[in-house]
C-alpha positions as CSV (number, residue, x, y, z in Angstrom):
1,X,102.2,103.5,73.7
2,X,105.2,105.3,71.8
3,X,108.0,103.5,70.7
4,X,109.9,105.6,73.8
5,X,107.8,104.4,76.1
6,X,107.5,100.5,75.7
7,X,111.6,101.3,75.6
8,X,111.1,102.5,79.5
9,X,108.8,99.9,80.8
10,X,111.1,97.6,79.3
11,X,114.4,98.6,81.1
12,X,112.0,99.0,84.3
13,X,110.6,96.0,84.1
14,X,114.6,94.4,84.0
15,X,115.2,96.6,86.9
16,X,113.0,95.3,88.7
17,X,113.8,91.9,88.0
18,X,117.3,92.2,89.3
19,X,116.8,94.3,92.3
20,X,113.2,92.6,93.9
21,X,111.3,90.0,94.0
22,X,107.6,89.5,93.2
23,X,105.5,89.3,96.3
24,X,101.9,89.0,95.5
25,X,98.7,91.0,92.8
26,X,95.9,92.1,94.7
27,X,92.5,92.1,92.5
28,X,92.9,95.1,90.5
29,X,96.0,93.7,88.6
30,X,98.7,96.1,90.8
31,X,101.9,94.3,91.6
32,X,103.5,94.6,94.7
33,X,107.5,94.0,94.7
34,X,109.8,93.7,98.3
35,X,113.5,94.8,97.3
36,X,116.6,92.1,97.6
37,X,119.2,93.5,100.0
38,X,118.2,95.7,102.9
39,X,117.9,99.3,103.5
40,X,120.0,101.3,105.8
41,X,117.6,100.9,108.2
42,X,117.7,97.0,107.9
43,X,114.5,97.1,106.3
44,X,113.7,95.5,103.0
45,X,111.7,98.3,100.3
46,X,108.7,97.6,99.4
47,X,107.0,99.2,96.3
48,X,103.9,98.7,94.0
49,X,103.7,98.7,90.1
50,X,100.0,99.9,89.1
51,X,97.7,98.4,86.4
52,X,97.6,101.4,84.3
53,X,97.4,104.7,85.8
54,X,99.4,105.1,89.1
55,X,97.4,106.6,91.8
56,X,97.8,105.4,95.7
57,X,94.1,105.1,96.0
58,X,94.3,102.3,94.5
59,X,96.1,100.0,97.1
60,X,93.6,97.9,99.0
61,X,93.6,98.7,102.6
62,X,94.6,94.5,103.0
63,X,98.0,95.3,100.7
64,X,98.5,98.8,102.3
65,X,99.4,97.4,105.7
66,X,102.2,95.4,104.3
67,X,103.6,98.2,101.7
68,X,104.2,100.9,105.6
69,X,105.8,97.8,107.2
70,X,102.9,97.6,109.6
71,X,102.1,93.8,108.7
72,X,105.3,91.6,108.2
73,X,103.8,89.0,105.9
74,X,101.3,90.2,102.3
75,X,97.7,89.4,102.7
76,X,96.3,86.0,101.8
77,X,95.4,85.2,97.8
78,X,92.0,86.4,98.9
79,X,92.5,88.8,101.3
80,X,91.9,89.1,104.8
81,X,88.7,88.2,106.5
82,X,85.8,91.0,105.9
83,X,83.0,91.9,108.3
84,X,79.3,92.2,107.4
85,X,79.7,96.2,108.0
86,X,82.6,96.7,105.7
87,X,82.4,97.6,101.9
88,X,84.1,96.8,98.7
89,X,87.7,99.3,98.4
90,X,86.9,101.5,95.6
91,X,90.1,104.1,94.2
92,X,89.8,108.0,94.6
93,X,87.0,108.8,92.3
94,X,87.0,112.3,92.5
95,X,87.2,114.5,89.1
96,X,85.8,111.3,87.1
97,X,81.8,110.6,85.7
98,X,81.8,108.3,89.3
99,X,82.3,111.2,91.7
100,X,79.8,112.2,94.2
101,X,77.8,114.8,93.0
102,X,75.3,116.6,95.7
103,X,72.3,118.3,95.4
104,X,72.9,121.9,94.0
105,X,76.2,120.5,92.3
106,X,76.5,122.0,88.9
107,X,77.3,118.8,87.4
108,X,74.1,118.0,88.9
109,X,72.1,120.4,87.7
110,X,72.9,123.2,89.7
111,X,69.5,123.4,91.8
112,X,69.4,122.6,95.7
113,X,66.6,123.3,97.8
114,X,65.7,126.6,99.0
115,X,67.1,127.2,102.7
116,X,64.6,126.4,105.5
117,X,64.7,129.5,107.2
118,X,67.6,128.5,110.2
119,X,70.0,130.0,108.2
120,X,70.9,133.8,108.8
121,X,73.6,134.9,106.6
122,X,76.8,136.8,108.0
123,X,76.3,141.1,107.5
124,X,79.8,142.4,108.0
125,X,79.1,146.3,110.5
């Protein structure tokens, strides 16, 4: 990080301080804040500081609820209960080495199977 930048993080990182307090850190290392005085709409903000790069994908589902005000209280330490049929929260992985990549994709190789013969393609009269 540049000089410039550790200078930023610094002043937000007293910002913060003053204004909210720490509420909770879900598993990926994000830090999610609720704001000291209330909003016009007698609401109290409610923000997240990422672990490295900010991207919204990376809320859990469990911390999601609480930063749109639909749950009143943050999650547990180790989250809500899961059921059997629900799977690990993974972050947007699209345009990284992780993305799904089809058949035919050109990442992929570029070859997909030849059509089976249902397919008629579009002639414009």
């Amino acid at each position: 990080m540049s000089e410039g930048d550790l200078l930023m993080q610094f002043i937000s990182n007293m910002i913060i301080a003053m204004t909210a307090k720490h509420v909770g850190t879900d598993q990926y290392g994000n830090r999610y804040f609720e704001g000291r005085k209330p909003r016009r709409d007698g609401r109290l903000k409610r923000f997240v500081v990422y672990d490295g790069q900010p991207e919204a994908s990376k809320v859990p589902p469990d911390w999601h609820g609480w930063l749109h005000h639909t749950e009143e209280t943050p999650p547990p330490s180790g989250g809500f209960a899961r059921r059997g049929w629900q799977k690990d929260h993974l972050p947007n992985l699209t345009g990284t080495v992780y993305a799904h990549r089809p058949s035919g994709h050109l990442l992929a190789g570029g070859k997909r199977k030849k059509a089976t013969g249902d397919y008629e393609a579009w002639k414009p009269e």
